[in-house]
N, C-alpha and C positions, 0 to 999 in steps of 0.2 A: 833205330838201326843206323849203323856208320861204316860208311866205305872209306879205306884207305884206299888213294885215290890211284897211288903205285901199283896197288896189288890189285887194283877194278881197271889200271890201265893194261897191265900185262897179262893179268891172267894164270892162271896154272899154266896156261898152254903155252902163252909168252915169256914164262919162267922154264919151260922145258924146253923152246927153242933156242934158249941159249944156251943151253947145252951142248949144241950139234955141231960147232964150229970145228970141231977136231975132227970129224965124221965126212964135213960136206964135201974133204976133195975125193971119197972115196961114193958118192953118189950118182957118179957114173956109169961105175961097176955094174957086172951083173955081181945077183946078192941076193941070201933071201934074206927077209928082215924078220924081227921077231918075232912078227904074226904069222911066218910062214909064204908071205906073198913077195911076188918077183917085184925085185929094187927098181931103177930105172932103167932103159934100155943101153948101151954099148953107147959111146955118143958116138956121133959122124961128124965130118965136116957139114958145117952149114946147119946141121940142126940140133934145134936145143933141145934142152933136158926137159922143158915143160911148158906148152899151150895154156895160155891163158886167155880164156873166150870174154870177153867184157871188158872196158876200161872205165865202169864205177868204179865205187871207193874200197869196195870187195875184193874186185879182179885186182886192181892196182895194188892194195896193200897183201894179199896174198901173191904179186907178184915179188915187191918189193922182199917180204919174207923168205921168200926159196932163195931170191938172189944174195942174198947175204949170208945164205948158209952154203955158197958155190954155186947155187945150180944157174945153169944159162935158159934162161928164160923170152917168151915172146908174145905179146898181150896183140891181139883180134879185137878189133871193136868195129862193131858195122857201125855206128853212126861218123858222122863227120867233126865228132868234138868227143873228148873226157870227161867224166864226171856220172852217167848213169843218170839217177835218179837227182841228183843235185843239177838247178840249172838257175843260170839267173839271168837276165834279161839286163846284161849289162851298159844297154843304150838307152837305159831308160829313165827316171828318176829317182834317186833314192834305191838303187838296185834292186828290184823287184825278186822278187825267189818264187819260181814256179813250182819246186819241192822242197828240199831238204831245204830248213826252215833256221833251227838253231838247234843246239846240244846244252845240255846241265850240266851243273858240276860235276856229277856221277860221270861225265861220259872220258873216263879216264883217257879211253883208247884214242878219242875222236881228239881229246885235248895234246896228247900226244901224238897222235899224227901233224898236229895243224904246226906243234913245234919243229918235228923234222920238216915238212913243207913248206917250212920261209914263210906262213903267216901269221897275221897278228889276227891274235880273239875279242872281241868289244863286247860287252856285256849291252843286251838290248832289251833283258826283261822292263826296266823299268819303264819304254818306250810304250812297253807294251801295255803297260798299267797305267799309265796317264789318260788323262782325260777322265769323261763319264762312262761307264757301260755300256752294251749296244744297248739301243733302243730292240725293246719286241714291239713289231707289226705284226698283227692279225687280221685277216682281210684287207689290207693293204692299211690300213690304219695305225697310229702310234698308241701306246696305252702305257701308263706307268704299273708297276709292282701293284699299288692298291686295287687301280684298275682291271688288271687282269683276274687277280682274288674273285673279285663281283663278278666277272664276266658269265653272261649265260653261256659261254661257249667253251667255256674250261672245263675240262675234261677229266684233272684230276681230283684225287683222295683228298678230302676234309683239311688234311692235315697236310696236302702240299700245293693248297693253293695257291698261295702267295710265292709259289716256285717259277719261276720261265723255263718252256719247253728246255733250252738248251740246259739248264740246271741240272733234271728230274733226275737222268741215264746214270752219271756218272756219279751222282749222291750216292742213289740205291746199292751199288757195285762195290761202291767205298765202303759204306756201311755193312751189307749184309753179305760181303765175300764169306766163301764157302771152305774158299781156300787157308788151308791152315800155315802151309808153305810157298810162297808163290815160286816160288823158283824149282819148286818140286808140278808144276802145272803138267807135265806131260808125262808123269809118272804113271803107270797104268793104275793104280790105285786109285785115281784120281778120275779115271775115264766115265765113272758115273755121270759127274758133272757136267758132261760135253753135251749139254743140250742148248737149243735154242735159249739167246737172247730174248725172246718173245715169250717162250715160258718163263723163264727166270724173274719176267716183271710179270708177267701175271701172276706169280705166287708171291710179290711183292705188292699184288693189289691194283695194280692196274689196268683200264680195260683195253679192250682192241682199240677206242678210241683216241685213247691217254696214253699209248703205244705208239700210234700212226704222228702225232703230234710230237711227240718226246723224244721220237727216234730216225722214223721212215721219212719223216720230210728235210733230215737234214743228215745222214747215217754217216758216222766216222769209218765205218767198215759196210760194206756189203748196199744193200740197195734197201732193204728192208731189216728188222729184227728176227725174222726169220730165218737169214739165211747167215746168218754169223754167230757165233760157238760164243756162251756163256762161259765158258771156261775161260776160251783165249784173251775175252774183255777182263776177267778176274784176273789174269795173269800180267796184262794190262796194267791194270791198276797197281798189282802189287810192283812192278816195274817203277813206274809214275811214280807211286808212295818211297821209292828208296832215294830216287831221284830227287826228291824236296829234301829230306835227311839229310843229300851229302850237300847240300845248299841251295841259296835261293836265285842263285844265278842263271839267265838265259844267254847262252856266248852263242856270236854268228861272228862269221869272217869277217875283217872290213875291206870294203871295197867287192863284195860278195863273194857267197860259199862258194861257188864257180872254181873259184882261185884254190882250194882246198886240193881238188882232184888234180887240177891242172901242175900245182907244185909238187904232189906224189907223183904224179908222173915225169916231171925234170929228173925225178932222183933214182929211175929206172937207169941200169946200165943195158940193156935188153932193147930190141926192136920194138917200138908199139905204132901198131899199124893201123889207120883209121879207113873207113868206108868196106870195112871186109866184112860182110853180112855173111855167117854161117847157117850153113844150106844142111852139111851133113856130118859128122862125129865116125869115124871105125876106129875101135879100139881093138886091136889087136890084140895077138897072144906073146909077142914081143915089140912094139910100139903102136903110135895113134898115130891117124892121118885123120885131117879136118878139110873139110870143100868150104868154097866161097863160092857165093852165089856169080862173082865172077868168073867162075871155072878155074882159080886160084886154088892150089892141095899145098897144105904145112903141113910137115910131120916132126912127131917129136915122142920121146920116151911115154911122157904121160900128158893127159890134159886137166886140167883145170877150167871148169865151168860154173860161170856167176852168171848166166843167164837168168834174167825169171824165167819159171816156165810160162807161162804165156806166151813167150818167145820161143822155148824152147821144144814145147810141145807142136811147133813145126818144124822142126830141125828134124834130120832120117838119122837115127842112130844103128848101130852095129855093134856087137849084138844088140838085140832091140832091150830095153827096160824089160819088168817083168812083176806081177806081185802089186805089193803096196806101193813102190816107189812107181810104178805106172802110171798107175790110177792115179797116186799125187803131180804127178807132171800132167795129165790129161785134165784134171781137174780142178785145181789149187787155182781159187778167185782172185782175182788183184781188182783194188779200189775203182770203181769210176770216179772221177775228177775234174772237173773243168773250170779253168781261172780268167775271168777276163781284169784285166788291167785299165784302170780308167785314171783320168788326172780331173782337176778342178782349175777352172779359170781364175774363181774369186771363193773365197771360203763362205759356200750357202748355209753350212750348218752353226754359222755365227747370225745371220739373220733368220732361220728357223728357230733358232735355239733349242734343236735337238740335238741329241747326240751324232758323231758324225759314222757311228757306228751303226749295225743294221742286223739283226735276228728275223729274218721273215716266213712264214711259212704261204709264199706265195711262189711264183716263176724267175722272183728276182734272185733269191738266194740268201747269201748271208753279206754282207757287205764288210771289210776289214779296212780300216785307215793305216796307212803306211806313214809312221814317221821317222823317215830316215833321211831329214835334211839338215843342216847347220845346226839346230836347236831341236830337243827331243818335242818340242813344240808344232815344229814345224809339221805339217800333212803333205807329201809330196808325192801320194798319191790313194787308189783304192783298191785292194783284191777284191773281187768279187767273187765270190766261191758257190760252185754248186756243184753235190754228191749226189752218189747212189742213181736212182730216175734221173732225179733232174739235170744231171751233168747228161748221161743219155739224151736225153729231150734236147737242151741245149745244141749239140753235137747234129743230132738229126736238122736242124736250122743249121749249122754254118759255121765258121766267124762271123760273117756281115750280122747274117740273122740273129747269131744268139746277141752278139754287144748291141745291135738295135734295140732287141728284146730288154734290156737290163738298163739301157740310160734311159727306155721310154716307161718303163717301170720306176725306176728310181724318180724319175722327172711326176709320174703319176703322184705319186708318193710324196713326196717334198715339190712342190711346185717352187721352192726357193732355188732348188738346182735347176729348172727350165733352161736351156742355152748355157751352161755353165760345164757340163761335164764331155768330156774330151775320150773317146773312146782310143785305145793306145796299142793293145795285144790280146791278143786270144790263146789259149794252151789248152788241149785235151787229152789227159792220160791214155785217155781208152785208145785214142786216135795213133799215138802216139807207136810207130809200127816196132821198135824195139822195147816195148814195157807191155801191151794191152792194159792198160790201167795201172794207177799208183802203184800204191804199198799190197803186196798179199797178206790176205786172210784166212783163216780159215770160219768153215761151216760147221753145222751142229754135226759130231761126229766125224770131222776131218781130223782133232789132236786126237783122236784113240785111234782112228783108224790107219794115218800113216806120219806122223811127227817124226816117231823114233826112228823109221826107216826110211825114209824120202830120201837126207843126205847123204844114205853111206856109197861107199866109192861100187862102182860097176866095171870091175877090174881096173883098167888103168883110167878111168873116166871118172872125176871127183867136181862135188859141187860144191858152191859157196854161193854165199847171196845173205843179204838180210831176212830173206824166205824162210833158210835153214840154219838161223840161229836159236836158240833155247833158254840163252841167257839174259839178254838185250834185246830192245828193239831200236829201229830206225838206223841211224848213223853207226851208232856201238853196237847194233846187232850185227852189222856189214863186220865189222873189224873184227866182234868175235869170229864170224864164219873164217875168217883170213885166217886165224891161228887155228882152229883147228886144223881145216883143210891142209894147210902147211905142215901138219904133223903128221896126216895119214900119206903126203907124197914123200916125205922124208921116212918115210915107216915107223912112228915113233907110237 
């Protein structure tokens, strides 16, 4: 499979918004468009053509797009910074990244975005593949590959012993996808599939045991394998798989992805207004007006929302939702997540001589060595990662508590780091009162039930998010949302 990298950056729908430029000074107008539904409203003084609720890389670049086809535009962000889901902890070593992490070469959109926004891209996979492996701990102990094989405690199939938990998940998915099309995933044809993660390895031969170890103590989606859609991981995959085809590159910002959002946003002609936490949504039968929980009302012809729901499913909207798209804002999961940030006085993992990496199925998590200093050599510091429970658990403790929890653990564990590690930041998706958790998910039965109709527009109210993309995930699912969203306010 080969992505042309032009036609994966723009898109059909990127190729049909440049069509509009003749059109856009008449976007004011009343009009109906070829679907039948009413254009934008009359403009007024002082308000624009289009509400845009989020200033991630969603809201921004689907702002960015109406403004270039004419329309006056005006971006709401209740936090007190740009960017969404991308954050980086730019006071720290090696710029730390508490989400969005890097892009592939497939990620056309996210590559041209970062050209319009004045940054440069660095290629960080290899950083990422230096050194040894993580170490797997089990019961707090280290064990090589052969070791784990033998172990009386291993849990899996004959033939996939010599695997480590983090291995098992994403083998079985690669191999025995269902999917004949992955980019056909939300196809109703396809809705049979939509069952549990936790069937899906059980009919691959694994027990509830060899389940709880391979998935539930470390889950890239959901808390356990039960509560995340087989499908959506197949879809996953086939994603990931096109991703390697169009190269082997991992690009992040330099100087941090931070800078990403922050430069789409310089290139806003439009107000973008921070600390506006939206309270409540009316969509009118000839324009929108939106509440700030500061008792602050914008009104404007249409709106534009990159909310997650998580966030959004406490917002009062008008008319209210209704159907599938309800249910999918009332209930659509987003990731638990929680990073703490450590640094190293003297490099212990040079006198252990273990790896400086860490797979654990204990309370400590996973451990990640950051090398992002002078030399891809260099470790300038460590993620510590815990999902699903654990991130939960952690959270219920603290910051003080959970970083206590993980340097006295790591310290248990390698007595070589004793007095050596530096506790630095704490982050928690879940906490985090504009996201409720990472990336959303869906559950066994969430892509049949409402995929295809969660994002359509709810009269002048339209959404966008990495949530409600179909094509992409993460960083280029945001950007797809952008172009289409862009096409259904321009009525295309």
């Amino acid at each position: 499979m080969t992505i042309d990298r032009r036609g994966f950056a723009l898109g059909a729908a990127g190729l049909g918004l440049a069509t509009l430029a003749g059109r856009a000074a008449q976007a004011d107008r009343p009009a109906t468009t070829r679907r039948g539904k009413a254009a934008a409203a009359p403009a007024l003084p002082g308000r624009p053509d289009v509400l845009v609720l989020g200033a991630g890389v969603s809201g921004l670049q689907a702002a960015w797009l109406l403004e270039q086809q004419g329309l006056r535009v005006t971006v709401l962000e209740g936090r007190n910074r740009v960017g969404g889901r991308v954050m980086t902890l730019l006071d720290e070593p090696g710029y730390p990244e508490m989400g969005f992490n890097s892009m592939a070469d497939g990620y056309g959109r996210g590559i041209d975005a970062a050209a319009r926004a004045g940054v440069d891209l660095q290629e960080v996979g290899a950083r990422y593949r230096l050194g040894p492996p993580p170490g797997l701990w089990i019961d707090g102990k280290p064990l090589t590959r052969e070791e784990w094989a033998r172990h009386p405690g291993n849990p899996f199939p004959d033939a996939m012993k010599a695997m480590t938990p983090a291995e098992i998940v994403g083998r079985l998915i690669a191999q025995h996808t269902r999917l004949k099309d992955w980019t056909a995933w939300h196809d109703p044809a396809n809705a049979a599939l939509d069952i549990s993660l936790h069937d899906f390895l059980r009919d691959q031969g694994l027990s509830h045991a060899a389940i709880r170890l391979a998935y539930d103590v470390s889950p890239y989606y959901g808390t356990s394998a039960y509560d995340v859609s087989a499908l959506m991981m197949e879809y996953n995959d086939g994603f990931v798989k096109a991703q390697f085809a169009a190269g082997p590159q991992s690009l992040a910002v330099k100087g941090g992805n931070l800078h990403l959002p922050q430069g789409m946003a310089r290139l806003l002609k439009g107000d973008l207004v921070l600390g506006k936490e939206v309270v409540a949504i009316e969509a009118g039968e000839a324009f929108c007006v939106v509440t700030c929980k500061d008792g602050s009302r914008f009104e404007a012809g249409r709106v534009v929302c990159s909310l997650p729901f998580a966030t959004l499913r406490f917002v009062h909207i008008l008319p209210g939702l209704s159907g599938a798209q309800a249910r999918a804002v009332a209930t659509l999961p987003y990731q638990p997540l929680s990073i703490a940030f450590l640094t190293a006085t003297s490099p212990f993992w040079e006198e252990d001589k273990l790896s400086p990496g860490m797979w654990t199925d204990g309370l400590t998590g996973t451990v990640i060595p950051q090398r992002y200093g002078a030399t891809p050599e260099e470790i300038t510091g460590f993620q510590v990662q815990a999902r699903g429970a654990l991130a939960n658990y952690w959270d219920r403790l603290g910051r003080d508590g959970a970083l206590q929890l993980v340097v006295a653990g790591l310290e248990a564990m390698r007595p070589a780091a004793k007095g050596k590690l530096v506790p630095r930041a704490y982050f928690s998706w879940s906490q985090e009162a504009f996201n409720g958790g990472d990336w959303a998910y869906f559950g066994p039965g969430q892509v049949r039930d409402f995929v295809n109709t969660m994002s359509q527009p709810a009269g002048r109210l339209h959404f966008c998010g990495e949530h409600t993309a179909t094509g992409a995930r993460g960083l280029e699912g945001a950007l797809e949302s952008a172009e289409r969203v862009a096409l259904e306010v321009l009525g295309v």
